[in-house]
C-alpha positions in Angstrom: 0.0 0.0 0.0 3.1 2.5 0.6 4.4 1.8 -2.5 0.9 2.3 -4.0 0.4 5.5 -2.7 3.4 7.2 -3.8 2.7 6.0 -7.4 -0.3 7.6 -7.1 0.8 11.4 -6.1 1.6 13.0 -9.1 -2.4 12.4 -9.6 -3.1 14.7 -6.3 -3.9 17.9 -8.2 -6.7 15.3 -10.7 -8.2 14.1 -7.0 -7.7 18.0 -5.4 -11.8 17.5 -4.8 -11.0 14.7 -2.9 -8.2 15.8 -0.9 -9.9 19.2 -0.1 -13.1 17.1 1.3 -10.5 14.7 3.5 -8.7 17.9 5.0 -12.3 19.4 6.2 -12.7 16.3 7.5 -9.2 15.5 9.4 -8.8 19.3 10.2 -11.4 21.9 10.5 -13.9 19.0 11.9 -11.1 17.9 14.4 -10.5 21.4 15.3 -13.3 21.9 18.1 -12.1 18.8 20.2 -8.5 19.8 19.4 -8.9 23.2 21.2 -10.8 22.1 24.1 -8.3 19.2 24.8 -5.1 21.8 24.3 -6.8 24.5 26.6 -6.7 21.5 29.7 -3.3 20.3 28.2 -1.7 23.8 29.1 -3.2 24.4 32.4 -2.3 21.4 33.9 1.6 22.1 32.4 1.6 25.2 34.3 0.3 23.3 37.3 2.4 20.6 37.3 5.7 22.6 36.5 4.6 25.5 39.3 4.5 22.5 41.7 7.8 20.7 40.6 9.6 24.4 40.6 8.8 25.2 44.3 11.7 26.0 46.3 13.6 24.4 43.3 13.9 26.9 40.2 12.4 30.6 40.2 8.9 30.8 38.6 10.5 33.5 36.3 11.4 29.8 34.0 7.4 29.3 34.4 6.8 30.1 30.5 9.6 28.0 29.4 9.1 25.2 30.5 5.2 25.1 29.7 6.2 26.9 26.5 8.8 24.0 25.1 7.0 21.4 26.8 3.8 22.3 24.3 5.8 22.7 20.9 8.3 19.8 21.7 5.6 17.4 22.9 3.0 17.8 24.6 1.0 20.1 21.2 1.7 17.4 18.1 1.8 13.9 20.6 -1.6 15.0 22.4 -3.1 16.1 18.9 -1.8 12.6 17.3 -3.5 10.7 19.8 -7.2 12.8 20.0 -7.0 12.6 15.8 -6.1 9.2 15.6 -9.2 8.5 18.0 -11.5 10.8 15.8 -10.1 10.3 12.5 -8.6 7.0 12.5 -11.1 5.1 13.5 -13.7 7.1 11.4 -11.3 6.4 8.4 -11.5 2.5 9.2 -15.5 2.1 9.8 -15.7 4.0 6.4 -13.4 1.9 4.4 -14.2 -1.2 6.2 -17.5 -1.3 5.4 -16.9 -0.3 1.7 -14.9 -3.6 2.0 -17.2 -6.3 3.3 -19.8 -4.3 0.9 -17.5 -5.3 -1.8 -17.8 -1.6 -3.0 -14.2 -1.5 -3.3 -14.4 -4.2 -5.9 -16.6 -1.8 -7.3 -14.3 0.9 -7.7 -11.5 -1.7 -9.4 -14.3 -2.7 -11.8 -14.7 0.7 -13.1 -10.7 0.6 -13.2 -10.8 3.5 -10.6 -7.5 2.5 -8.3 -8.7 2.1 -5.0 -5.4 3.6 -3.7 -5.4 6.9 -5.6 -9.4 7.0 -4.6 -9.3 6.5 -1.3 -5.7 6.3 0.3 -4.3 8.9 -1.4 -6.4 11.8 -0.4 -6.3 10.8 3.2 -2.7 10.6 3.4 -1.6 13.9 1.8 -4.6 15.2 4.3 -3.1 13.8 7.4 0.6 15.3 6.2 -0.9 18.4 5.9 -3.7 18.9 8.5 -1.9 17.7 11.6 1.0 20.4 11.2 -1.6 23.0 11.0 -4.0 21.5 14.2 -0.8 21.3 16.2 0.0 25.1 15.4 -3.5 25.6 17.1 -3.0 23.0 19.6 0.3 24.8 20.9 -1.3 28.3 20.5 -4.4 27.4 22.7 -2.0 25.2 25.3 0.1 28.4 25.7 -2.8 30.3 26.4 -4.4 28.1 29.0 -0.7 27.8 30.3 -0.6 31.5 31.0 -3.8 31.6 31.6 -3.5 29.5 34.8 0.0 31.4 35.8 -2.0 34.8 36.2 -4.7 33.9 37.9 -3.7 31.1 40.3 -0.1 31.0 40.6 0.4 34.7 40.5 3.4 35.4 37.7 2.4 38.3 35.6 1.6 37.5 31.8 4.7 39.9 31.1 7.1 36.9 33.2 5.7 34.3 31.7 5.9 35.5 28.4 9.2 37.1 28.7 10.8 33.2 30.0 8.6 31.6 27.4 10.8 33.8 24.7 13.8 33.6 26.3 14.8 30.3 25.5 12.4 29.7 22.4 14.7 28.1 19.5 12.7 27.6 16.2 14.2 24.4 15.9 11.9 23.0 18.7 8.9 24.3 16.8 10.1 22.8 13.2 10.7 19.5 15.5 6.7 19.7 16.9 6.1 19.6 13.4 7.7 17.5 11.8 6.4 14.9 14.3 2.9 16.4 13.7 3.6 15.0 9.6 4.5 11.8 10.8 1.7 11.2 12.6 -0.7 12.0 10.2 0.6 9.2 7.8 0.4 6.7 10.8 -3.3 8.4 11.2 -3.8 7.8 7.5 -2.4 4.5 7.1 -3.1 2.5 9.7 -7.0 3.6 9.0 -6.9 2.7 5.7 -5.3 -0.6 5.8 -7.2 -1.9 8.4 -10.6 -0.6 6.5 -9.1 -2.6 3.6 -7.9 -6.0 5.4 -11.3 -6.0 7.1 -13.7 -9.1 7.0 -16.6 -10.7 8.7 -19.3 -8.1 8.0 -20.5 -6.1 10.7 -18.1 -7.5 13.8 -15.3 -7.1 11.8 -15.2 -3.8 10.8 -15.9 -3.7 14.8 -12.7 -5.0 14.9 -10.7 -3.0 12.4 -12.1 0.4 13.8 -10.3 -0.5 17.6 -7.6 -1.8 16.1 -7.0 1.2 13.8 -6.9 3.3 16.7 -4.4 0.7 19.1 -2.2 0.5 16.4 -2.2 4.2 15.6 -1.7 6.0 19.0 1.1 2.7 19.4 3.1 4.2 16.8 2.8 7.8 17.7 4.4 6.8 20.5 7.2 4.8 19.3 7.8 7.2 16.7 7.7 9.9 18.6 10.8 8.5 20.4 12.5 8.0 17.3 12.0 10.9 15.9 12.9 13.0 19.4 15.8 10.7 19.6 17.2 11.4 16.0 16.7 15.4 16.4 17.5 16.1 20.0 19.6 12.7 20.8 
């Protein structure tokens, strides 16, 4: 199927219909639950590190370490998991049933390529979408983040802000992102194949919809590793 799907992306701009319908779908429509989730993730990093700092580091270092924790890990990882729950799973009920349907014999009857139709579209989506939710993600968590640090922990926006600049290095933004893109295609694929290996009617695509989303937030993690490991190692 990899192989498949790279064949098919010089035919992206023919299946641009497609691809704008599947990035409504993974992006704008995952948006809502992205923010509310990001708003929580922040305010419990400013928590957490506020309790870990005391009597340890000054609270000056408050926005830093909320700040890097976000675009380093806690924006694309957190996003990854709540899409892969959302979208993954969606992604594998759809396909699965178009499987045990037989409707994707359909489309290889017509000598439509089930690949370019329906893999394709949802790959260059996830690529593209879960960069751009992750730039939202680590907005809102900031946010929330300094939200908390005003009203409860008592450090002015202008200390927060000021340690969250500080030390910010674009490189650990580009490195939020680039895990962001690799989690899309994990997103992507593991949806799709399992919609596509799915038997036993009803029950099975039962099946392929929980593993889609086990496999999925797996590989986030262990990619996630890898790629953290390879740029900061």
């Amino acid at each position: 199927m990899v192989k498949s799907t790279v064949l098919s992306l010089p035919m992206a701009f023919k299946r641009r219909h497609l691809i704008f319908e599947q990035m409504v779908f993974m992006g704008i429509n995952s948006l809502p639950l992205v923010i509310f989730t990001s708003i929580f993730t922040g305010a419990v990093s400013a928590l957490q590190a506020a309790y870990q700092f005391h009597g340890y580091v000054p609270l000056r270092y408050l926005g830093t370490a909320v700040g890097k924790a976000v675009v380093i890990e806690l924006g694309p990882v957190l996003t990854g998991l709540v899409v892969a729950g959302r979208v993954g799973a969606a992604i594998a009920a759809e396909l699965g049933t178009m499987k045990v349907t037989e409707q994707i014999d359909a489309l290889e009857t017509m000598a439509l390529d089930p690949v370019e139709f329906l893999v394709m579209p949802r790959t260059i989506s996830g690529v593209v979408m879960l960069p751009v939710l992750t730039v939202f993600s680590d907005f809102v968590a900031i946010l929330g983040g300094l939200t908390i640090s005003v009203f409860f922990i008592d450090v002015s926006s202008y200390t927060f802000l000021n340690g969250m600049k500080q030390f910010f290095e674009l490189k650990d933004l580009f490195a939020g992102l680039i895990k962001a893109g690799i989690f899309g295609i994990i997103i992507a694929f593991m949806g799709c194949y399992q919609g596509f290996i799915t038997e036993g009617g009803a029950e099975g695509v039962g099946r392929s919809t929980t593993r889609a989303v086990v496999y999925a937030s797996v590989l986030i993690l262990v990619s996630d590793y890898l790629v953290a490991n390879l740029l900061f190692g």
